[in-house]
Backbone as JSON Lines, residues from 0, in Angstrom:
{"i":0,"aa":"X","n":[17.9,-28.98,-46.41],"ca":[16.52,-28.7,-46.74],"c":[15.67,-29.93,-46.42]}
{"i":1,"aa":"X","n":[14.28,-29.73,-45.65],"ca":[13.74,-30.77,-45.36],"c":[12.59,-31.27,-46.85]}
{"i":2,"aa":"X","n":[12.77,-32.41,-47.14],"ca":[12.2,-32.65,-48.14],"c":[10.9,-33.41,-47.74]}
{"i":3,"aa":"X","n":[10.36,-33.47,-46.6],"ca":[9.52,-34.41,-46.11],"c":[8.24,-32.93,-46.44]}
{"i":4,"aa":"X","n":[6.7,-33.78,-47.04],"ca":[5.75,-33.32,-47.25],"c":[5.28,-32.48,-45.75]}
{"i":5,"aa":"X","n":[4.8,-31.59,-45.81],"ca":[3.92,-30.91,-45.18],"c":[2.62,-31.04,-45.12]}
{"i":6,"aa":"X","n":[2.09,-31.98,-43.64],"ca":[0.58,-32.35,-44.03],"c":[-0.2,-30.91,-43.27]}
{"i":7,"aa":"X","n":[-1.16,-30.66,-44.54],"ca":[-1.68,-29.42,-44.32],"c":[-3.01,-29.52,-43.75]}
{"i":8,"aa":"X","n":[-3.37,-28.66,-42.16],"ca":[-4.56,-29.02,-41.44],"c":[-5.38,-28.1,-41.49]}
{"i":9,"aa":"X","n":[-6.63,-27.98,-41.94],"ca":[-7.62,-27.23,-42.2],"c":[-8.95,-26.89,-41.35]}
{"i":10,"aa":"X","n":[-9.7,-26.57,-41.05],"ca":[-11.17,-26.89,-40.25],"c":[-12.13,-26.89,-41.53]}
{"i":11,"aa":"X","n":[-13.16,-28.05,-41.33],"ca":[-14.43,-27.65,-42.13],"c":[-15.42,-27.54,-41.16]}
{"i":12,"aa":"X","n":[-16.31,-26.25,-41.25],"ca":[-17.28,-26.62,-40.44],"c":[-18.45,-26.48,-41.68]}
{"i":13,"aa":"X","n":[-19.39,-27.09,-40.9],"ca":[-20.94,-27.53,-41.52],"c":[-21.7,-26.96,-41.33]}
{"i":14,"aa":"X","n":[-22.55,-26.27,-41.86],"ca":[-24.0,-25.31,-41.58],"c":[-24.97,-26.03,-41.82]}
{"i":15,"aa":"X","n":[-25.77,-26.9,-41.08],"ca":[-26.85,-27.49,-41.47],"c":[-28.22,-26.64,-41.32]}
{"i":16,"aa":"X","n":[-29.12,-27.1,-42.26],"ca":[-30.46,-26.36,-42.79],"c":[-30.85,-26.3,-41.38]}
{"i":17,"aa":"X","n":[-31.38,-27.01,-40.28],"ca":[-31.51,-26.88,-38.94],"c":[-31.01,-25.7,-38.12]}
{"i":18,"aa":"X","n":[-29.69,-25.08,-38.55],"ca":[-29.07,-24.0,-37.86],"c":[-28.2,-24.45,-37.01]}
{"i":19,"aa":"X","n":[-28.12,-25.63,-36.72],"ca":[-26.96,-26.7,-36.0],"c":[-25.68,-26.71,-37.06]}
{"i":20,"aa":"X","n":[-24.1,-26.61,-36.82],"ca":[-23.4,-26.45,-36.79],"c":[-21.94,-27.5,-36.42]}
{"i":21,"aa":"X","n":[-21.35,-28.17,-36.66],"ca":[-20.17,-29.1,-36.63],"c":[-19.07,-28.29,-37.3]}
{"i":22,"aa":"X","n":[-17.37,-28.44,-36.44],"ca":[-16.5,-28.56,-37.23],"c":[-15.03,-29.43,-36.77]}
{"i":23,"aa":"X","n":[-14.66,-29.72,-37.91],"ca":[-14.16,-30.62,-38.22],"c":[-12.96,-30.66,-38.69]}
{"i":24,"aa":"X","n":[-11.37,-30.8,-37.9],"ca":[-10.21,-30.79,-38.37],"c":[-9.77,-31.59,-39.35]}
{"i":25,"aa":"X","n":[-9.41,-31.11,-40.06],"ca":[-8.61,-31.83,-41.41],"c":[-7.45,-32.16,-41.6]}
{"i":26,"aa":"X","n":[-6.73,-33.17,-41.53],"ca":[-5.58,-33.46,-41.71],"c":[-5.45,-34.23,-43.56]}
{"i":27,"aa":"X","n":[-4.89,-32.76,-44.25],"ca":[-4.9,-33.6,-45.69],"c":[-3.54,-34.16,-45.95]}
{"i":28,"aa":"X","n":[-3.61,-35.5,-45.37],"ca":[-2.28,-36.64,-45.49],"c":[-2.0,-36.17,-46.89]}
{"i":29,"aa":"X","n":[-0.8,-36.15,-47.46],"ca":[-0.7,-36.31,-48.96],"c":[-0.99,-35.31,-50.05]}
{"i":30,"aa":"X","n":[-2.03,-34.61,-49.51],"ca":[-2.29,-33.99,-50.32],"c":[-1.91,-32.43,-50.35]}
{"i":31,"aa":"X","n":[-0.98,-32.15,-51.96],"ca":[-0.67,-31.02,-52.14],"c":[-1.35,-29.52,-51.98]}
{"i":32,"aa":"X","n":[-0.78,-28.5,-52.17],"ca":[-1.92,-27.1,-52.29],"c":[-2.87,-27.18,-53.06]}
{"i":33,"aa":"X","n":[-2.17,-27.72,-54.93],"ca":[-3.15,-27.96,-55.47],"c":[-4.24,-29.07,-55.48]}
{"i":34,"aa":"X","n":[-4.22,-30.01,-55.2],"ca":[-5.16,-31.2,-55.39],"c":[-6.36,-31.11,-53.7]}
{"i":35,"aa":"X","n":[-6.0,-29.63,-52.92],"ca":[-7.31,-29.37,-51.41],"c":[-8.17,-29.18,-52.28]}
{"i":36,"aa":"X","n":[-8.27,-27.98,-53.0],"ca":[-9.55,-27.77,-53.69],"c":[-10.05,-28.63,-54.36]}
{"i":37,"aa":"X","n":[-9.31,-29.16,-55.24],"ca":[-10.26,-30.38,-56.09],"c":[-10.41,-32.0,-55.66]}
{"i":38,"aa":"X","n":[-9.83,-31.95,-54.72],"ca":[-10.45,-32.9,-53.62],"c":[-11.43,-32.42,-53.11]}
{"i":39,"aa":"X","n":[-12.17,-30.96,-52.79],"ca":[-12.93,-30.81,-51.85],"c":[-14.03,-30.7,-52.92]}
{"i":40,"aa":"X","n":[-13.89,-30.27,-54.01],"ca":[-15.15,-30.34,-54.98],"c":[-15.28,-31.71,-55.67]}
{"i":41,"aa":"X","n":[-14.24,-32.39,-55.8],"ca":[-14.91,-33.79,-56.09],"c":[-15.98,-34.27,-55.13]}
{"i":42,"aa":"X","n":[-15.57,-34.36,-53.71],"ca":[-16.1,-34.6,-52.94],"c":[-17.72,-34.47,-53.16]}
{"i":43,"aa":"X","n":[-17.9,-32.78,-53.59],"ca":[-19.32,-32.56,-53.52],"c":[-19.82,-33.16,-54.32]}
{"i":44,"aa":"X","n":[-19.7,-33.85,-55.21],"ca":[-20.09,-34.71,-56.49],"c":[-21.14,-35.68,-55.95]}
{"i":45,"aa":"X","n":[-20.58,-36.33,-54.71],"ca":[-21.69,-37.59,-54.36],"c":[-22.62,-36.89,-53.25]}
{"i":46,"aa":"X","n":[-23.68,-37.36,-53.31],"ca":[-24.56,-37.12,-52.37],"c":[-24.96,-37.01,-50.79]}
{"i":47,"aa":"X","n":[-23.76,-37.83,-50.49],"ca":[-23.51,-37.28,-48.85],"c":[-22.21,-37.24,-48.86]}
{"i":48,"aa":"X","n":[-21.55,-36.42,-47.66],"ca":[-20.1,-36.38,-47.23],"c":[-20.04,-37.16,-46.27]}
{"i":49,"aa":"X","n":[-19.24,-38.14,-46.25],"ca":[-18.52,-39.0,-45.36],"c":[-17.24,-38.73,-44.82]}
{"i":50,"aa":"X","n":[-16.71,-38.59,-43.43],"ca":[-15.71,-38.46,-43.11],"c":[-15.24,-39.63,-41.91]}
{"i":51,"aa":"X","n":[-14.01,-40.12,-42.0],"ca":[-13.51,-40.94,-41.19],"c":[-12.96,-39.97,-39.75]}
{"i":52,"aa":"X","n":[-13.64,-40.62,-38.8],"ca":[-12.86,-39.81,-37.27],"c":[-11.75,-40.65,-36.66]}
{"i":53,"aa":"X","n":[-11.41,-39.72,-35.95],"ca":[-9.51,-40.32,-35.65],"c":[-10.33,-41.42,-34.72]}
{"i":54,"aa":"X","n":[-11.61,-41.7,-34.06],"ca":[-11.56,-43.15,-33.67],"c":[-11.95,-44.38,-34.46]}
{"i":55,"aa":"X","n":[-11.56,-43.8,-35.47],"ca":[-12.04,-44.44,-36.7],"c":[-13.09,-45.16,-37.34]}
{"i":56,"aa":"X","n":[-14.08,-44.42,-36.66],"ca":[-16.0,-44.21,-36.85],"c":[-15.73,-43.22,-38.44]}
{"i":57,"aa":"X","n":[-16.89,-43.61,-39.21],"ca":[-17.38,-43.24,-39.96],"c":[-18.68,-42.41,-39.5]}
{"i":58,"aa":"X","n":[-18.63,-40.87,-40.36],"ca":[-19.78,-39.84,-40.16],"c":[-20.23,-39.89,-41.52]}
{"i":59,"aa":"X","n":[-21.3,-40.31,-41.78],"ca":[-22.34,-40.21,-43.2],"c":[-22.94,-39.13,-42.92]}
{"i":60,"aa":"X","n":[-23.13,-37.91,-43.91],"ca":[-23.82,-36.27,-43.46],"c":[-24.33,-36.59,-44.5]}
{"i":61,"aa":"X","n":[-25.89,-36.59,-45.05],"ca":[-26.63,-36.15,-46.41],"c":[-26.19,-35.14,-46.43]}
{"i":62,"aa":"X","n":[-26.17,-34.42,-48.02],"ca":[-25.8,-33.12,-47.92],"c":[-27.28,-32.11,-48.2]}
{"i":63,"aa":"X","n":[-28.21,-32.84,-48.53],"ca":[-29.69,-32.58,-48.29],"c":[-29.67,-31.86,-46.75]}
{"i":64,"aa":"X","n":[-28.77,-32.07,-45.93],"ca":[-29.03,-31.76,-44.66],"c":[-28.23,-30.73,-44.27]}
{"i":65,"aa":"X","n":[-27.43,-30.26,-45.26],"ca":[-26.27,-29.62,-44.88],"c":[-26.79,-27.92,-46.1]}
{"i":66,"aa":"X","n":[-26.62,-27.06,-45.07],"ca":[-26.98,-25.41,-45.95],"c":[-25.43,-24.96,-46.98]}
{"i":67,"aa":"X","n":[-24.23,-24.98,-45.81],"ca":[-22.86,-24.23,-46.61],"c":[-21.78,-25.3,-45.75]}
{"i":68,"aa":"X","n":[-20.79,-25.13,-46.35],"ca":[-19.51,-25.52,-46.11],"c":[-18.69,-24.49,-45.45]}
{"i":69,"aa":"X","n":[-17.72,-24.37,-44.68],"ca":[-17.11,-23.13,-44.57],"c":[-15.49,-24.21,-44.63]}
{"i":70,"aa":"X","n":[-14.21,-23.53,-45.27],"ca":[-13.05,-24.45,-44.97],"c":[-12.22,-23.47,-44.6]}
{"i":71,"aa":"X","n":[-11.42,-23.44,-43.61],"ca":[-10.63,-22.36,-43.42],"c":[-9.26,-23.53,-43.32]}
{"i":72,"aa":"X","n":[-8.68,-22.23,-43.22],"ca":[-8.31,-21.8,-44.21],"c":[-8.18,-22.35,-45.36]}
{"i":73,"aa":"X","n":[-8.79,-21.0,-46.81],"ca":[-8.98,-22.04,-48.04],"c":[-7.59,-22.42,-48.42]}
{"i":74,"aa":"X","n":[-7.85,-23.45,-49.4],"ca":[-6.59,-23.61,-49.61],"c":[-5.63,-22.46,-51.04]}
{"i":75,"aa":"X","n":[-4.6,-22.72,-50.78],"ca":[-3.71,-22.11,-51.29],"c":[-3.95,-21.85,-52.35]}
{"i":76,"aa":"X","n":[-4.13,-22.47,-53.29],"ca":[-4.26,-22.89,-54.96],"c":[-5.97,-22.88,-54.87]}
{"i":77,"aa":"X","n":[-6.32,-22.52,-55.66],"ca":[-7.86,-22.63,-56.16],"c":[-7.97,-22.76,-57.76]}
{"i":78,"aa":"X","n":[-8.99,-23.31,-58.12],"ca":[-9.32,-23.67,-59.56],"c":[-9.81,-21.92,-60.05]}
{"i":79,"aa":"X","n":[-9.89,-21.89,-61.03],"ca":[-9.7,-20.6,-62.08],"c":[-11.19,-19.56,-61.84]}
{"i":80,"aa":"X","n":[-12.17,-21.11,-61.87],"ca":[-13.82,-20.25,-61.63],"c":[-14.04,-19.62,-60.16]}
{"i":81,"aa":"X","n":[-13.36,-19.73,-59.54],"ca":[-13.57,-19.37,-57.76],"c":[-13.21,-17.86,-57.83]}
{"i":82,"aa":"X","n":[-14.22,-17.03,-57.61],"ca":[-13.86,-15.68,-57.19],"c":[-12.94,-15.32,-55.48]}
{"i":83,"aa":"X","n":[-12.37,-14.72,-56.23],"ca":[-11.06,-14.91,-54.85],"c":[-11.24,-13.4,-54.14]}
{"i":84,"aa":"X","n":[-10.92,-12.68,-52.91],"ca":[-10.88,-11.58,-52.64],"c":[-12.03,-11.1,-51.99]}
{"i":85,"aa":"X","n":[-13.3,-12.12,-51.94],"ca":[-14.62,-11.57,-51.85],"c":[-14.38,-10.54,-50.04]}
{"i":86,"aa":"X","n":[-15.45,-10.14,-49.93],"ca":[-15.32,-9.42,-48.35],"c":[-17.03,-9.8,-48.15]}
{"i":87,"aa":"X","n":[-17.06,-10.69,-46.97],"ca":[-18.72,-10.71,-46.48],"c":[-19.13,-9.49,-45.56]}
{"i":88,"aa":"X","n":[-20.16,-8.72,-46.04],"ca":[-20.82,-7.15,-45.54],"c":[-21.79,-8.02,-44.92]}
């Protein structure tokens, strides 16, 4: 049995108020099923999202600038308040 972690890769893309659009592969080093989601809502806590790029530039996004998040795939585990199942009409 392989006991080595599974780093789990995600896309986020960005909907900015503009109608402009970014997305963005995720490689969550380390981090389990449970601790994607509440890494991704801590996150929203501070006022802009920062992400490190594999050339290892820093992206500062206000989130003033940003409309929705989209993460696909969500992650596995979700916290209790998240309505799960939804269907967008």
């Amino acid at each position: 049995m392989n006991n080595e972690q599974t780093s789990i890769i995600f896309k986020v893309k960005i909907h900015y108020i503009n109608g402009e659009t970014q997305t963005f592969e995720v490689c969550g080093q380390g981090w389990d099923n449970v601790d994607i989601a509440s890494r991704l809502f801590q996150i929203q806590k501070s006022d802009k999202l920062i992400l490190q790029l594999t050339d290892n530039s820093l992206q500062v996004i206000p989130y003033s600038s940003i409309l929705y998040l989209t993460v696909d795939p969500a992650p596995p585990k979700l916290p209790k308040d998240i309505i799960t199942g939804a269907t967008l009409l």
